[in-house]
C-alpha positions, 0 to 999 in steps of 0.5 A: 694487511694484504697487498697485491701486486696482480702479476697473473689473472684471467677473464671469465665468461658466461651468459648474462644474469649468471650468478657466481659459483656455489663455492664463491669467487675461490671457484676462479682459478688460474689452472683449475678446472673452470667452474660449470657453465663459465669458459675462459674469455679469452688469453690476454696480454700480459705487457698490456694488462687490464685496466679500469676506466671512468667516463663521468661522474664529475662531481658538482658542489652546490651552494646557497647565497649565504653558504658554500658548499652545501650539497655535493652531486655527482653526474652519472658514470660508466664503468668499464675494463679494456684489456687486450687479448692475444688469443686470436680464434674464432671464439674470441672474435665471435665473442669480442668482435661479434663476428661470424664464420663466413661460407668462403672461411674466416670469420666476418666481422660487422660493419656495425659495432655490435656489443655481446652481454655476457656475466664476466669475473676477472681474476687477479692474483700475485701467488700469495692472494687474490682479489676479482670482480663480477658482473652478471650484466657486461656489455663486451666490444671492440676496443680501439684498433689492432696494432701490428708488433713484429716483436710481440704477440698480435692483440685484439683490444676489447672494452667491456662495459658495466651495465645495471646488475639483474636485482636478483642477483646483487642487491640493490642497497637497502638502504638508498635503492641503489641498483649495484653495478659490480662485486669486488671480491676481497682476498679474504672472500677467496679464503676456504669456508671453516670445517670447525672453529676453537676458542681460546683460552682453553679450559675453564675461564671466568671474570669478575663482575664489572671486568673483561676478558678477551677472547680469541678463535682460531679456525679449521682448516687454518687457511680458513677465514676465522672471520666470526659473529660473538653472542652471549646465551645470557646478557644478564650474566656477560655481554661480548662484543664484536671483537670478542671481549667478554665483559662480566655484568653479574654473578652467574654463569654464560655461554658465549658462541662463536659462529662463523661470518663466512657465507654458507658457513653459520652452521660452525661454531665454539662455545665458551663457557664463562663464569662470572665471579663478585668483584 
């Protein structure tokens, strides 16, 4: 089980429909370099951190004369993170305010709020894990109104919005049409891809017909993620489960293979060779 409590974390930009890194969300770092065509969104506070909101989605339960609760809707919703930055520069009024740099110097701001589309993953981090959020479609604007603090950093709050996320870049569900709206990244997502997979037990393993064994895999580098997907080379002889148990069917001889769940990774494997024996 993993906990985090979010003590650090960043925001990151870039330009609408940009997909995430070829290395995933472990590209996000907090002192790293920043990976190509992203930049930092701006530095945000830390006494008035980020937060997520919802606007809508009351639910409504539906019934018939005869019977209660026969069907649950749900009204549209938005989704949105407000959060407050304290970098106060040109960029960051230009990218939250939409303002622009004046003849006199300066930077105008509109007289009309004015929103900038932009892709945005905000990573969150207590030391031990980490966890983020992307969007390729986020709609960036001004929050409620600057407050002045003689005792802390001055901070421009901002609201970004989530909008319907390009198809091409998350899928829609398969199964319903849903278009999504945002990736949560898990901590094991930002696990480093395995160079190589063990499983044990080690050498020559067998079980008899109508019995289990279970099997296990370490993997390589051992903060890599040893999430696997198990096959059997022969059901006739020895099926295996998700978990990794092997369960003998018949007499003979199979070949189990661990492969690697890890996106970009199906190329890593370990084989196992089970014998299976009478009972």
């Amino acid at each position: 089980m993993r906990l985090i409590i979010p003590g650090d974390g960043k925001f990151f930009c870039a330009p609408p429909s940009t997909p995430m890194p070829a290395a995933g969300p472990a590209a996000f770092t907090l002192n790293g370099p920043v990976p190509d065509g992203w930049d930092q969104l701006a530095e945000t506070s830390y006494e008035n951190t980020m937060s997520f909101n919802k606007d809508g989605g009351d639910k409504t339960v539906k019934r018939t004369w005869e019977h209660r609760n026969v069907r649950v809707q749900y009204a549209d919703q938005t989704i949105s993170i407000t959060a407050n930055a304290v970098e106060i520069s040109r960029r960051t009024l230009q990218r939250i305010q939409s303002a622009w740099q004046g003849s006199k110097g300066g930077m105008v701001i509109p007289a009309a709020v004015t929103a900038t589309e932009m892709s945005v993953f905000v990573l969150a981090c207590d030391g031990a894990d980490s966890t983020g959020w992307y969007s390729p479609n986020w709609s960036l604007g001004p929050g409620d109104g600057t407050e002045i603090d003689t005792e802390n950093f001055l901070e421009m709050p901002f609201e970004g919005v989530f909008m319907d996320a390009d198809p091409e870049i998350i899928e829609p569900d398969p199964a319903t049409g849903l278009s999504g709206l945002y990736i949560w990244f898990t901590p094991e997502d930002f696990l480093p891809a395995p160079t190589a997979l063990t499983v044990s037990p080690a050498g020559a393993t067998s079980v008899k017909v109508g019995s289990t064994v279970q099997l296990s895999v370490a993997a390589t580098p051992s903060k890599a993620s040893n999430e696997v997907v198990w096959s059997s080379a022969d059901p006739s002889k020895a099926t295996v489960s998700a978990t990794g148990l092997v369960t003998g069917v018949a007499a003979g001889s199979a070949t189990i293979t661990a492969t690697s769940a890890v996106s970009g990774a199906s190329s890593v494997k370990a084989d196992k060779a089970i014998t299976v024996t009478a009972p």
